[in-house]
C-alpha positions in Angstrom: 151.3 114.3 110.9 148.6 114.8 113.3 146.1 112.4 111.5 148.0 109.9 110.8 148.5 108.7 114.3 144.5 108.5 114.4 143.6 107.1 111.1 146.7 104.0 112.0 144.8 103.5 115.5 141.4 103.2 113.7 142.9 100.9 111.4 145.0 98.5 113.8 141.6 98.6 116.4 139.7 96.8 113.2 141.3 93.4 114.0 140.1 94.1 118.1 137.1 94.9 117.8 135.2 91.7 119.0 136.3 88.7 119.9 134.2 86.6 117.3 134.6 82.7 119.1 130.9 82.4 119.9 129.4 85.0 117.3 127.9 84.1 114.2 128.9 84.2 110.1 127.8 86.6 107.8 126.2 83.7 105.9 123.6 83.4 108.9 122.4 86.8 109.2 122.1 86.6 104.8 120.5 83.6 105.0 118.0 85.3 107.8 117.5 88.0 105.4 116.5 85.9 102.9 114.2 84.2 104.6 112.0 87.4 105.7 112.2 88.5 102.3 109.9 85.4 101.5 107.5 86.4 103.9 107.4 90.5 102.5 105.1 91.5 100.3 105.9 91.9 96.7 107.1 95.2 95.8 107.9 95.8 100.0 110.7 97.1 101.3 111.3 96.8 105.3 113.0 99.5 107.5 114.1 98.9 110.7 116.7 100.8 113.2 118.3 99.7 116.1 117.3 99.8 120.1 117.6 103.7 121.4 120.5 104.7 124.2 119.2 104.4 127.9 120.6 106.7 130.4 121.3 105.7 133.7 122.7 109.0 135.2 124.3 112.3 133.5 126.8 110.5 131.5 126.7 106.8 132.1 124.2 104.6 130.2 122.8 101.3 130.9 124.8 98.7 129.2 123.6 98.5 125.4 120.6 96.0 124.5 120.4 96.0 120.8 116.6 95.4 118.9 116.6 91.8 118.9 115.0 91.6 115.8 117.7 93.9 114.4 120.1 91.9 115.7 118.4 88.5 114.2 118.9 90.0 110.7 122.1 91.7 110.7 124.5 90.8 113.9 124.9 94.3 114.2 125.1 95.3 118.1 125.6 99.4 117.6 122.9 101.9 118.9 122.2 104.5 115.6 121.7 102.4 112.8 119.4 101.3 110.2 118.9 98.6 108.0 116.8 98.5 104.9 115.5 95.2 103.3 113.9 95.2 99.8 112.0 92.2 98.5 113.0 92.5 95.5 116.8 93.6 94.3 116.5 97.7 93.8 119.7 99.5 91.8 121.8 101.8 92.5 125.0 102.9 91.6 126.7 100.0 93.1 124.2 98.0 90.8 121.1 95.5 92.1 121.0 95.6 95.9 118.7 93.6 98.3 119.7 95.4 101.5 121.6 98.0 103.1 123.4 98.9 106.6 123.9 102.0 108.1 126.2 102.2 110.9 128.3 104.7 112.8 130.9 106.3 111.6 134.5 105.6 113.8 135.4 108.5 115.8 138.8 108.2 117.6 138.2 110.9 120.2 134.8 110.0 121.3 136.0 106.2 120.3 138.4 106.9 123.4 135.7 107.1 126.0 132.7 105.6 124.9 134.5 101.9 123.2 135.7 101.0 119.7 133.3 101.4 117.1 133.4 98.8 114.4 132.8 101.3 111.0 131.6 99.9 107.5 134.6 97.2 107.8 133.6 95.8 111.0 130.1 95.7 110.0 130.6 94.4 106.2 132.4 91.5 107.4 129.7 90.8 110.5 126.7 91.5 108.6 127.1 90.6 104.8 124.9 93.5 103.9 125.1 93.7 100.4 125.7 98.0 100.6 127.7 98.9 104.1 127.8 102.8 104.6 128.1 105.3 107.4 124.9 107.3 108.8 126.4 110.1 107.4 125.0 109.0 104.1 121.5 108.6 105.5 120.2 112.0 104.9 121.1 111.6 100.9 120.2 108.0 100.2 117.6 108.1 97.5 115.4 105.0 98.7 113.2 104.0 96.0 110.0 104.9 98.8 108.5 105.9 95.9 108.5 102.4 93.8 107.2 100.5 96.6 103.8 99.3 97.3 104.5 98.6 101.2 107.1 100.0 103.4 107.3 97.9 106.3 108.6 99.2 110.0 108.9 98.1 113.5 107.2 99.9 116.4 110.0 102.0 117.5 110.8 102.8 120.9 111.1 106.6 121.2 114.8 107.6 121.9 116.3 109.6 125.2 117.3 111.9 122.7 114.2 113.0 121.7 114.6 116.8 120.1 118.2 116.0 119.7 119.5 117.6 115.9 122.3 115.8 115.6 121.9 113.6 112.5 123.9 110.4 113.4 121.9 109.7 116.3 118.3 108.1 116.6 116.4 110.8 116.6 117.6 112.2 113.6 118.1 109.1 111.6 114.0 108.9 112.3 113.3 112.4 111.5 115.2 111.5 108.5 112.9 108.8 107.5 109.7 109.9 108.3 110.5 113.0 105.6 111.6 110.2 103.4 108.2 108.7 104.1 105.9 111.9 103.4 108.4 113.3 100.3 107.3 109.8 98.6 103.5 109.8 100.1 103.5 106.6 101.6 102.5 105.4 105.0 104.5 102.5 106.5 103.2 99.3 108.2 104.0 98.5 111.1 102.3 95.4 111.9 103.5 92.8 109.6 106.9 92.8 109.6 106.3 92.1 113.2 104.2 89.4 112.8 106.7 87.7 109.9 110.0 88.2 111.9 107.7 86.4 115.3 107.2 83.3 112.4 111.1 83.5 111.5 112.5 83.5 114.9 110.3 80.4 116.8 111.9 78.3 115.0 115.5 78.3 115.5 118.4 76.9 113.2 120.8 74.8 113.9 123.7 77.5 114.2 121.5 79.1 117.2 120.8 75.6 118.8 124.6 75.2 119.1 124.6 78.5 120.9 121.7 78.0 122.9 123.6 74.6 124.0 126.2 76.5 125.1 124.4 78.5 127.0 123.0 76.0 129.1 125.8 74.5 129.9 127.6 77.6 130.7 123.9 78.2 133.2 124.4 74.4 134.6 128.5 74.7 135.8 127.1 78.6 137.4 124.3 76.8 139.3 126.5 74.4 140.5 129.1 76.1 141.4 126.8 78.3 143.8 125.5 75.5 145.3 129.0 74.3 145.9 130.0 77.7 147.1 127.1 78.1 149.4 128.1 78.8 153.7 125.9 79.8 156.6 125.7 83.6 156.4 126.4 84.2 152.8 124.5 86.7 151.7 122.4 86.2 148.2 124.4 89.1 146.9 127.8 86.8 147.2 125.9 83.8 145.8 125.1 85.6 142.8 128.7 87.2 142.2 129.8 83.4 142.3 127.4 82.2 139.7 127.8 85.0 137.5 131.5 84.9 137.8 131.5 81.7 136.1 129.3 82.7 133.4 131.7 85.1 132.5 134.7 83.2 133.1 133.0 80.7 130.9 133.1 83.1 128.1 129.4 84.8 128.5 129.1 88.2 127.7 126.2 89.0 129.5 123.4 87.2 131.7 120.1 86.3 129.7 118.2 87.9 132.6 118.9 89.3 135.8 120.6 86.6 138.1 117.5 85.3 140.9 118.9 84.2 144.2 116.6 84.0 147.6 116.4 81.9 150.3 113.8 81.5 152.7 110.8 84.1 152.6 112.7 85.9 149.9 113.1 82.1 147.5 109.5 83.3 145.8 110.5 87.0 145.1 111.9 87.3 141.6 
């Protein structure tokens, strides 16, 4: 009787979790995934985990900035996760697999304070990964390391929780795979997936033009309405809560960068 209030919650906050208007289909992000897997190596495999947690002070963090690269190929905006890419289709017990997610598992108590999580469902339906499973898993996945002529890898930021043992998080997850890495005797590259990923993302398809479209006009109606808002005295502080009002209002969910306002000896200082 006690967990069934919590498993029902977990299961009615699935439909909540993000409001998917502006967001992208599955089919994008396989598509994407496709695409680097013409650029890989044969017999390559490419690892890559998400952006590390940034503190701001004791127990608030900065709001969360995914990799952009790991965002490109999976949607997937959660810190502690990992994604594996093979170029060619590896099996397991699910059968032939070209690529796997490893997200967060919920947690309704921590879920309480820190936001919804969006678990293997959230993430299957996002991502299309062909394999969706928790990061509890990660420890035990037998990657074929071994059968591969190239692991691939991002640079990795290091994460705040550097020493942390817990598993699930960053730290761990890379502890993980750098055993993974010397229990199979292979060194990983981490140039050119890099370099591929820079090829994939300068040009942009048609699904991102739309949203880079929408973007600007959203950036357009702000700028204008700050210049129609604009008074003797205002300060730049209340011209920039206008324009960013109305990026929000207009259905943004964040700034691309910082918002610059100056006048005068300060309309240089960005």
């Amino acid at each position: 009787m006690i967990c069934w209030p919590v498993a029902n919650a977990l299961a009615q906050d699935e439909d909540r979790y993000r409001n998917e208007q502006d967001f992208l289909p599955a089919d994008f992000y396989r598509a994407r995934r496709a695409a680097l897997r013409e650029l890989l190596p044969d017999g390559s495999c490419a690892v890559l985990f998400s952006a590390p947690v940034r503190n701001r002070s004791n127990d608030v963090d900065f709001p969360y900035h995914q990799n952009p690269d790991f965002y490109y190929l999976s949607g997937w905006t959660e810190p502690n996760s990992v994604l594996v890419i093979f170029k060619e289709a590896q099996q397991f017990n699910k059968g032939a697999l070209q690529d796997i997610l490893l997200v967060p598992p919920r947690d309704a108590p921590k879920e309480r304070w820190t936001g919804r999580r969006g678990g293997k469902t959230a993430a299957r339906r996002i991502s299309g990964a062909d394999w969706v499973l928790t990061t509890e898993s990660w420890d035990s996945l037998q990657l074929p390391l071994p059968q591969q002529r190239k692991v691939l890898q991002l640079r990795q930021e290091e994460p705040r929780t550097a020493g942390n043992q817990d598993p699930l998080e960053l730290d761990g997850l890379l502890r993980s795979y750098r055993t993974k890495l010397d229990k199979a005797s292979i060194s990983a590259d981490d140039f050119l997936l890099k370099r591929a990923l820079t090829s994939l993302r300068m040009v942009k398809q048609p699904e991102e033009l739309n949203l880079l479209k929408r973007a600007i006009a959203i950036s357009v109606d702000g700028h204008l309405q700050m210049m129609s808002a604009l008074e003797p005295s205002m300060t730049e502080y209340q011209v920039e809560a206008v324009g960013e009002y109305v990026f929000h209002d207009a259905g943004a969910e964040a700034v691309g960068y910082p918002s610059i306002c100056g006048g005068g000896e300060n309309s240089t200082i960005l």
